[in-house]
RODO-2510 file (C-alpha; in nm, 4 decimals, decimal comma):
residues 315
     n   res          X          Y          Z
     1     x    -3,9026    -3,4090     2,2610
     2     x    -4,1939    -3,5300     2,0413
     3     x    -4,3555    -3,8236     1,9762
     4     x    -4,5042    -3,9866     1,6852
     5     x    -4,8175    -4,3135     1,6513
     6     x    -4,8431    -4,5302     1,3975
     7     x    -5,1587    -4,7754     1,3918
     8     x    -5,1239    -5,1404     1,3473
     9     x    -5,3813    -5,3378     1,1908
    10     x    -5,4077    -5,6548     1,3436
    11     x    -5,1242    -5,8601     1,6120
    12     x    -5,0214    -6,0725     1,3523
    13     x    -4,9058    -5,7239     1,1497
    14     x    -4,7638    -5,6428     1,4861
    15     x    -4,5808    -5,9333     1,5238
    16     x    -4,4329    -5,9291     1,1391
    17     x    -4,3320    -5,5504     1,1995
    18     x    -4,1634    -5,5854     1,5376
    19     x    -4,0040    -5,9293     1,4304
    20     x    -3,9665    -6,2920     1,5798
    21     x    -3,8981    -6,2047     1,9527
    22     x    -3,8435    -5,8219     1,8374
    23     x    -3,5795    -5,9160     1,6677
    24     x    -3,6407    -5,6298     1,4008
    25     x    -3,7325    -5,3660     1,6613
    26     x    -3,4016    -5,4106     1,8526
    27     x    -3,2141    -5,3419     1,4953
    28     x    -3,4301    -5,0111     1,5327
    29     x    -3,3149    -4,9576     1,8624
    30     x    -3,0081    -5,0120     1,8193
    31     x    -2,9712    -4,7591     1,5191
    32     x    -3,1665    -4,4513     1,5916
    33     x    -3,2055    -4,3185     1,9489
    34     x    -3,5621    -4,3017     1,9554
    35     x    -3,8016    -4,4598     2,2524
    36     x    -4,0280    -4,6966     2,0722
    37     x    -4,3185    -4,9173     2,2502
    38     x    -4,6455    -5,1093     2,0943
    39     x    -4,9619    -5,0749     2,2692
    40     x    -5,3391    -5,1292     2,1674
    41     x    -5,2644    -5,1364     1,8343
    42     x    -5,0427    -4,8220     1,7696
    43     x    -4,6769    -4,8466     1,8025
    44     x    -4,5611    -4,5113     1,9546
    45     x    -4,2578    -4,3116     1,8966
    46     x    -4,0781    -4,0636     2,1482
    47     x    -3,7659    -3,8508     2,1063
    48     x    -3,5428    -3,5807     1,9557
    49     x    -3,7068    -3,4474     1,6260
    50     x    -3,4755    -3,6730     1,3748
    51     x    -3,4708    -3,9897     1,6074
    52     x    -3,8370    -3,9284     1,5702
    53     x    -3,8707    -3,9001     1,1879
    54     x    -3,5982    -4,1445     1,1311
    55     x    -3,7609    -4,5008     1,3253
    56     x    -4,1223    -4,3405     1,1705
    57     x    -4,0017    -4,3960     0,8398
    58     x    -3,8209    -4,7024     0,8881
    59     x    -4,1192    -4,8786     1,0585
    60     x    -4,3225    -4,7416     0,7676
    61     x    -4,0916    -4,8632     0,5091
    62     x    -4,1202    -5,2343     0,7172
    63     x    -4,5289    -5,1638     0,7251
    64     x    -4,5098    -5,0890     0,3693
    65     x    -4,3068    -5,4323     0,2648
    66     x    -4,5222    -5,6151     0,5163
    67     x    -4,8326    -5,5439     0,3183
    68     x    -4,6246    -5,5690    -0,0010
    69     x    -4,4757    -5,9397     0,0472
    70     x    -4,6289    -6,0604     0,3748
    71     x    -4,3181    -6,0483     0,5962
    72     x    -3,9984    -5,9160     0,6192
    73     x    -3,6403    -6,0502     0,6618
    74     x    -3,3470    -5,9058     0,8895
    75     x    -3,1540    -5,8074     0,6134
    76     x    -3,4462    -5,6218     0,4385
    77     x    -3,4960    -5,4335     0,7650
    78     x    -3,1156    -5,3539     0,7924
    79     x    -3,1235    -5,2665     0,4572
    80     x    -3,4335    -5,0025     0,4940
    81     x    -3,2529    -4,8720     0,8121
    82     x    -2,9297    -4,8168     0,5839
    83     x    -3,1373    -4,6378     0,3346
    84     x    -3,3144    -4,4062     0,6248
    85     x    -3,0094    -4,3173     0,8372
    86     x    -2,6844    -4,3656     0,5977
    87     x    -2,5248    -4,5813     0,8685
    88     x    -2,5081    -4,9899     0,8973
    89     x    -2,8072    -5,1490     1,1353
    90     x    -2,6618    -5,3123     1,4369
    91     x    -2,3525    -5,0389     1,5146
    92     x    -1,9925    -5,2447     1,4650
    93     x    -1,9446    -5,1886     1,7784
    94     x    -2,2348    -5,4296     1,9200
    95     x    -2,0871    -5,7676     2,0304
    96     x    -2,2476    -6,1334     1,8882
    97     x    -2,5039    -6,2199     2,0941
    98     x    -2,3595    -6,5215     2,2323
    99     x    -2,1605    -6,5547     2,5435
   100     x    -1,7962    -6,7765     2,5706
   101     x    -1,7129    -6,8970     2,9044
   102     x    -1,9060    -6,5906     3,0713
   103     x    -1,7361    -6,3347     2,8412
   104     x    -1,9398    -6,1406     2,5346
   105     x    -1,8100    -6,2557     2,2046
   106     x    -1,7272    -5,9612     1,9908
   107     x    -1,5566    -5,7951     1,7039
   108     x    -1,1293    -5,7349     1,8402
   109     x    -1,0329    -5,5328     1,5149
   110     x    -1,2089    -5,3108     1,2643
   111     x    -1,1845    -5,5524     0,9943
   112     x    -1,3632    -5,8547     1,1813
   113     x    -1,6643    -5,5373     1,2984
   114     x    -1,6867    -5,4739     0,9277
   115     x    -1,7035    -5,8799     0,8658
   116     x    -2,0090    -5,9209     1,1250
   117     x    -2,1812    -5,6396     1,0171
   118     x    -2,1595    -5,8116     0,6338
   119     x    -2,2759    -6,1003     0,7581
   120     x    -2,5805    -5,9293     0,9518
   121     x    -2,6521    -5,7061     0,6556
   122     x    -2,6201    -5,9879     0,3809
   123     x    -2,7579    -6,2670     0,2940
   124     x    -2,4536    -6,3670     0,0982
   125     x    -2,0640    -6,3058     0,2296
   126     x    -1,7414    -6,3940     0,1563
   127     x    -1,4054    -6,3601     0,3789
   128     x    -1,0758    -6,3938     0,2388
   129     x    -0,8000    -6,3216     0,5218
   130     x    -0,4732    -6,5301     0,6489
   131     x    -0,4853    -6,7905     0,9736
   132     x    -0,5848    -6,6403     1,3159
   133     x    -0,8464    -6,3369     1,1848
   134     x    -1,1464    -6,5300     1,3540
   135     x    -1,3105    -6,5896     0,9649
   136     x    -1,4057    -6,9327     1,1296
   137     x    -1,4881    -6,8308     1,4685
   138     x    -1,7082    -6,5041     1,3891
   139     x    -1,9475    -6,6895     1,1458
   140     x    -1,9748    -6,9421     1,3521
   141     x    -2,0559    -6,7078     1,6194
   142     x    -2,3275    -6,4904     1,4399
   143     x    -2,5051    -6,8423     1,3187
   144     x    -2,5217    -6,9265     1,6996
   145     x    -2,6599    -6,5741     1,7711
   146     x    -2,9064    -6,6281     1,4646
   147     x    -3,0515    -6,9847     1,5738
   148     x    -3,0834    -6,8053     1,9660
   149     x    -3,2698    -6,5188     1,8102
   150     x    -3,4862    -6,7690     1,5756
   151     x    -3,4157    -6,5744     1,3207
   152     x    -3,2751    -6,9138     1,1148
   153     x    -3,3893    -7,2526     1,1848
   154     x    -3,0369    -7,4740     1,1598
   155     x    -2,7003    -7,4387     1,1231
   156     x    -2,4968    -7,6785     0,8066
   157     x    -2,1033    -7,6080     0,8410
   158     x    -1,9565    -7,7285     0,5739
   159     x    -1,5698    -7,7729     0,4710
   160     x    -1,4003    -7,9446     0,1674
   161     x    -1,2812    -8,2870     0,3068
   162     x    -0,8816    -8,3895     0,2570
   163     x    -0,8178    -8,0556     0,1253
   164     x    -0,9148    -8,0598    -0,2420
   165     x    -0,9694    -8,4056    -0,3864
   166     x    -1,2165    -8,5318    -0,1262
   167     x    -1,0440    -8,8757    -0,1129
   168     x    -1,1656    -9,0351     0,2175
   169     x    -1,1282    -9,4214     0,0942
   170     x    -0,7459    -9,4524     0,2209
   171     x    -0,8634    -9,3555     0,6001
   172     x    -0,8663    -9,5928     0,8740
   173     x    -1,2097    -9,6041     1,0396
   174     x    -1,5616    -9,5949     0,9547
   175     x    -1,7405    -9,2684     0,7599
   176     x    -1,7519    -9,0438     1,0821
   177     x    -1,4031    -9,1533     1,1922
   178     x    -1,2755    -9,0555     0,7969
   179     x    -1,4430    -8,7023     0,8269
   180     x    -1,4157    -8,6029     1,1943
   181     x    -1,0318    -8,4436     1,1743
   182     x    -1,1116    -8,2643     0,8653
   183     x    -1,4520    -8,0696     1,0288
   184     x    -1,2911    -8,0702     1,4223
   185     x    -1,1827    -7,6878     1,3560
   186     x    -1,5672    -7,6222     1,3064
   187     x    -1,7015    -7,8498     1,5840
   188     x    -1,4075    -7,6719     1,8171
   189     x    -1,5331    -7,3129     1,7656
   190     x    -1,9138    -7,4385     1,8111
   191     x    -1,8627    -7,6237     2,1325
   192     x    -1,6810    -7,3057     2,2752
   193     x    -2,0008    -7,1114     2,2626
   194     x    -2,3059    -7,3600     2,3525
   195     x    -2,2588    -7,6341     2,6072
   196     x    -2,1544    -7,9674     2,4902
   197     x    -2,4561    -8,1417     2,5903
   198     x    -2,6980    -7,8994     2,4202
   199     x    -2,4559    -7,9364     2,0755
   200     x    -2,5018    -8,3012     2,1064
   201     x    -2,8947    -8,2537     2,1281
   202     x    -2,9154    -8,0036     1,8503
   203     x    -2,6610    -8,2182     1,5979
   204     x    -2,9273    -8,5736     1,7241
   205     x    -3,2138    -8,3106     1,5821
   206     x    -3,0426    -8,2408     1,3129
   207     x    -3,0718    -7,8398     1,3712
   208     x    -2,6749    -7,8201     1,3513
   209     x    -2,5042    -7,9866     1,1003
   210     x    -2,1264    -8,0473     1,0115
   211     x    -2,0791    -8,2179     0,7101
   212     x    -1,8488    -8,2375     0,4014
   213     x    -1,8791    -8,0155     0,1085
   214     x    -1,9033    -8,3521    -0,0952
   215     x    -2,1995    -8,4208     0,0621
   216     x    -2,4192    -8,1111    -0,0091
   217     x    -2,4764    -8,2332    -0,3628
   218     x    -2,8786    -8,2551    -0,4620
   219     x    -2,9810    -8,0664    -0,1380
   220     x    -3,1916    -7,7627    -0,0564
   221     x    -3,1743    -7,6064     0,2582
   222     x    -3,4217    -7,3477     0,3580
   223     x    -3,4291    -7,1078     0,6595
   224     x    -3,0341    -7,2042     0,7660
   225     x    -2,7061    -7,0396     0,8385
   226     x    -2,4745    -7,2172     0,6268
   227     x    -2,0889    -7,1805     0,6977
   228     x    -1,8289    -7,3236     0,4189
   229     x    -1,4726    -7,2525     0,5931
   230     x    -1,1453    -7,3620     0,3848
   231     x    -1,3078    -7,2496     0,0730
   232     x    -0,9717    -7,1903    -0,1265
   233     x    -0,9527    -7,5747    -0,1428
   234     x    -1,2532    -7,5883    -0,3506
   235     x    -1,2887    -7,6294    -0,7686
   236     x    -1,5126    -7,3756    -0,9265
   237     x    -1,7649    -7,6585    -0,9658
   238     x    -1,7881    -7,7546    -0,6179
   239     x    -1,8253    -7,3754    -0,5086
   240     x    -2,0946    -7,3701    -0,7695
   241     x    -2,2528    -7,6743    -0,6234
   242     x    -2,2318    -7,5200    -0,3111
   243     x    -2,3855    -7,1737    -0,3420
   244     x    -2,6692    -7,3188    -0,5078
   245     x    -2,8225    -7,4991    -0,1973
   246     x    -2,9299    -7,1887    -0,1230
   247     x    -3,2848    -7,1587    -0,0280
   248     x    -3,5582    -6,9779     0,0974
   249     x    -3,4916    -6,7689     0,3857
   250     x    -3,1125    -6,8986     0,4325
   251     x    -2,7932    -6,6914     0,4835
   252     x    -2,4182    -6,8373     0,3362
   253     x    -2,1171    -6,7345     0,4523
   254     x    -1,7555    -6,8037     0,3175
   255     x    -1,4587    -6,7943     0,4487
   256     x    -1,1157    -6,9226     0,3195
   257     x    -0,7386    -6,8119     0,2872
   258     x    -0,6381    -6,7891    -0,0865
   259     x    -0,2686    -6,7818     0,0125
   260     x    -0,3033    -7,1181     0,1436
   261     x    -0,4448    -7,2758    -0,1690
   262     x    -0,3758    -7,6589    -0,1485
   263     x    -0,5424    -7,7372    -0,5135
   264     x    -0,3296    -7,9621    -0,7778
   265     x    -0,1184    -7,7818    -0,9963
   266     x    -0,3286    -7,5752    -1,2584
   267     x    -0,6753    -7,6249    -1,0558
   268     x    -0,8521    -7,2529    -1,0535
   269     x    -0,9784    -7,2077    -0,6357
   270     x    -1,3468    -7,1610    -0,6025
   271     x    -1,2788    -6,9156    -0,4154
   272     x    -1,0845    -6,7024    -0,6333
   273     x    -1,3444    -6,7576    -0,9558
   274     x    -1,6551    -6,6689    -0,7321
   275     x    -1,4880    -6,3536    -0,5723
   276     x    -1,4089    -6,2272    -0,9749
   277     x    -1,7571    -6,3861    -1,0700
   278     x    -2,0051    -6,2706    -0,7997
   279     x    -1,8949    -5,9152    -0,7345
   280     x    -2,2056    -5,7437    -0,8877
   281     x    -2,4399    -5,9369    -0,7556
   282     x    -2,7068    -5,7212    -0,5308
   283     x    -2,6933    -5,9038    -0,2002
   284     x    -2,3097    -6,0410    -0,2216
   285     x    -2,0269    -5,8640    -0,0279
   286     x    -1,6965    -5,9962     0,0532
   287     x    -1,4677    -5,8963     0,3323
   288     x    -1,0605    -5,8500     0,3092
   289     x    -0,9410    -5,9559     0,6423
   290     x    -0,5320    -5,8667     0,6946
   291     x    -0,2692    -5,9815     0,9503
   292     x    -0,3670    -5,6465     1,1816
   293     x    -0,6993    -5,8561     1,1884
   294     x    -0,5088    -6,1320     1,3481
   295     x    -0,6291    -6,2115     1,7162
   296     x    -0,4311    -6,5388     1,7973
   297     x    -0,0804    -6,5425     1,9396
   298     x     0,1350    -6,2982     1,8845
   299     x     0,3797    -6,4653     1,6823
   300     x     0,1095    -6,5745     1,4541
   301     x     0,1338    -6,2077     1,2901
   302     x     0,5757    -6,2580     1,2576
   303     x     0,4849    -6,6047     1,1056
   304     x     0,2276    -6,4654     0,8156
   305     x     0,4614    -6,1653     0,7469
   306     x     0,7457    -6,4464     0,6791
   307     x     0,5582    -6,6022     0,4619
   308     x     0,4506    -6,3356     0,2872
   309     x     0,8054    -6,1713     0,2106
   310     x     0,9193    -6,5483     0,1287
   311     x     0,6355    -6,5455    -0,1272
   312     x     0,7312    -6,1995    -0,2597
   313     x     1,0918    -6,3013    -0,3707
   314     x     0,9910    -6,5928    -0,5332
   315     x     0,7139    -6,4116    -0,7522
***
């Protein structure tokens, strides 16, 4: 065993090192084996010789940035600990850090582990996969574990309203009666993992959000998680509009089903044009979720495969 010190100028360097909560020093943790504790100014390293070397180098790759740009974000730390050790931060085994009915939520296949780690690792993803892979339920999930570790500051879900067109006018009711059936698949997964009343208080505070895609144009939104599920039934100029509300310090996921495309006739999916369009962009991924990723019933898998061969003969 040896052990390594690195001095730390001041607590509020401390503070931007180790992360909001420790939030960045648990990513360490979690990747390298390494003992690692902060104490009058020195943050002290104890292990085997390449656990050792490995979280010294990260943590002076996050010193360096720290001095360079006056913080650091989770993905740039998971991106340094990539770089140091070869291997993803977090481990794909590592469940979301939110808990369902007194169970740990966490990745069932290898294809939704690869999708959280994306998400984790990036600050933009995109999931393309058939009903029942979780696309919903897992982003939903890490945005919950995000806003618990403080890591964001809100949570917008978004989803394009009466599939396509967006044409809420013929609907009984009043503007929340209109929208409610078309965003209750994103209110159902959040109210499975926080408690009702503490949804209502965070959606009166506006720190969650479920609203239409139709009503994201003109905004900005800075430190959020921001969900879009159903994305297929978008037009490239909505998905346009809606990737540019990016801001500062804010993570988007996508997730949508481009077999299930419920455009008019001749309509290019959003979906489809930004997968093509944004693939060499540094900080995109997307994730290719398949019917062994499917976690509902067990019919649900017969019911895709029909589809699918159904699909076949007619192309």
């Amino acid at each position: 065993m040896i052990e390594a010190t690195i001095p730390v100028g001041s607590t509020d360097e401390l503070v931007s090192l180790l992360g909001t909560s420790d939030q960045h020093l648990r990513r360490i943790r979690d990747s390298v084996p390494a003992k690692i504790s902060a104490r009058e100014g020195k943050i002290h390293v104890s292990g085997n010789e390449q656990a050792v070397l490995q979280a010294t180098e990260i943590i002076e790759k996050i010193k360096t940035a720290v001095a360079r740009d006056g913080q650091v974000s989770p993905d740039q730390v998971s991106h340094i600990i990539h770089q140091v050790t070869g291997s993803p931060a977090n481990g794909r085994q590592l469940p979301v850090d939110v808990k369902q009915a007194g169970r740990v939520i966490r990745p069932r296949t290898p294809g939704q582990a690869a999708y959280v780690e994306a998400i984790r690792t990036h600050d933009l993803v995109f999931c393309n996969g058939p009903a029942g892979t979780g696309k919903t339920y897992l982003a939903v999930a890490t945005a919950v574990e995000s806003l618990k570790q403080k890591q964001i500051g809100k949570i917008v879900l978004v989803r394009p309203a009466v599939e396509a067109g967006e044409s809420l006018g013929f609907l009984p009711g009043d503007m929340q009666a209109k929208i409610n059936p078309y965003l209750r698949p994103l209110l159902d997964a959040l109210r499975e993992m926080m408690d009702y009343e503490q949804v209502k208080r965070y959606m009166a505070d506006d720190v969650i959000e479920v609203v239409p895609l139709a009503y994201m144009r003109g905004r900005t939104l800075n430190n959020a998680f921001i969900i879009m599920d159903e994305a297929q039934n978008t037009t490239v100029p909505q998905m346009k509009m809606f990737l540019t509300r990016m801001g500062l310090q804010s993570k988007v996921v996508v997730s949508g089903d481009t077999s299930q495309i419920d455009l008019p006739p001749h309509t290019k999916s959003g979906l489809v044009d930004a997968l093509h369009r944004l693939k060499n962009i540094d900080g995109f991924t997307s994730v290719l979720l398949s019917r062994g990723d499917i976690v509902r019933h067990r019919l649900v898998q017969a019911i895709v495969l029909a589809y699918e061969e159904e699909a076949k003969k007619k192309r």
